[in-house]
N, C-alpha and C positions, 0 to 999 in steps of 0.2 A: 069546387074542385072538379077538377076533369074525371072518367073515368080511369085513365091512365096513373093519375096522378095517386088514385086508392091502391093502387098497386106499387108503385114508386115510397108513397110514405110510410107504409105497413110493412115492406120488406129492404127496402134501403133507408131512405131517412127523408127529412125534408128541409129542401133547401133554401136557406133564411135572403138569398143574394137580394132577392128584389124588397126584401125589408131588412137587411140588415144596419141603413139610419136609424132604426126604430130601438136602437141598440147602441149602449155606449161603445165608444170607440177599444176601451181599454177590457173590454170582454172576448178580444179576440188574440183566442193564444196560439201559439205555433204548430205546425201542422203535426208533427209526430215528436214521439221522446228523445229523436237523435237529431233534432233541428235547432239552432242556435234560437236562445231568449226572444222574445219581441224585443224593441226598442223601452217598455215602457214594465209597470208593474200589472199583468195579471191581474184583472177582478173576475172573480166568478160572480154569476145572477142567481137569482133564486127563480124558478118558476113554478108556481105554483096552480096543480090543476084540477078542475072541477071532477077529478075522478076521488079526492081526498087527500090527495097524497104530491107532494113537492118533489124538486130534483134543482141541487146544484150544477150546473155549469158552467164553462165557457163555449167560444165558438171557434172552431176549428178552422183557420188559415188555409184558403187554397180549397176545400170543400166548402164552406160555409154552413156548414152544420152544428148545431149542439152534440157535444158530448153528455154524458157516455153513448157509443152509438147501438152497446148491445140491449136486445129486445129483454133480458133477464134482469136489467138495469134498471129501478128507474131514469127516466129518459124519456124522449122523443117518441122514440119508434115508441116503446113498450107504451107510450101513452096513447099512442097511433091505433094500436094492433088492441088494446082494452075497450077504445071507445066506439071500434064499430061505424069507422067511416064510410059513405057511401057517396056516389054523385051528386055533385051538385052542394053539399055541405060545405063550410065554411072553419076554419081555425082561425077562433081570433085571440088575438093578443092583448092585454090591456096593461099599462103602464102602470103600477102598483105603490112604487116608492124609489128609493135608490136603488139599483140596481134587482129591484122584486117585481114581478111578474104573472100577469095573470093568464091561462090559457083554458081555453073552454072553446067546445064547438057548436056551430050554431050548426042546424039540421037543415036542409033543403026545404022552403015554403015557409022557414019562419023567421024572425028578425031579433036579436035580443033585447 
């Protein structure tokens, strides 16, 4: 990651757009509480992260984010802002099961 980007994902979020294939279709729910249904049924994902600890979501329409987006949540960010990211690290994703998810950051200089 960029250094910009330690800054971007630790205090707004981080945005799934250029992997959101990597994601079922039906994980993406509407952008706010007052915005009409998707066309289809909501699944939330599980992700599950090498800090110990999991987080349901979905991804949020028009932002391309996981939910919840606050940092007191687990979440994103809060997983963002616990792990201590820095230039040059990596967030990877790994495929788990149906809709489960693994995430874990590799460190700059080393490969998992």
């Amino acid at each position: 990651m960029r250094k910009e980007d330690v800054w971007t994902f630790t205090q707004r979020n981080v945005s799934l757009w250029d992997i959101l294939d990597f994601f079922p279709p039906d994980t993406v729910g509407p952008r706010g509480p007052g915005d009409p249904p998707r066309p289809y049924q909501v699944r939330p994902i599980t992700v599950e992260t090498d800090l110990g600890w999991s987080f349901e979501t979905d991804i949020q329409f028009g932002s391309w984010v996981f939910r919840p987006r606050s940092p007191r949540q687990p979440g994103m960010m809060k997983w963002c802002r616990e792990r201590g990211l820095e230039e040059g690290d990596a967030l990877v994703f790994e495929r788990l099961g149906d809709h489960r998810y693994g995430l874990k950051l590799e460190k700059a200089g080393t490969s998992a």
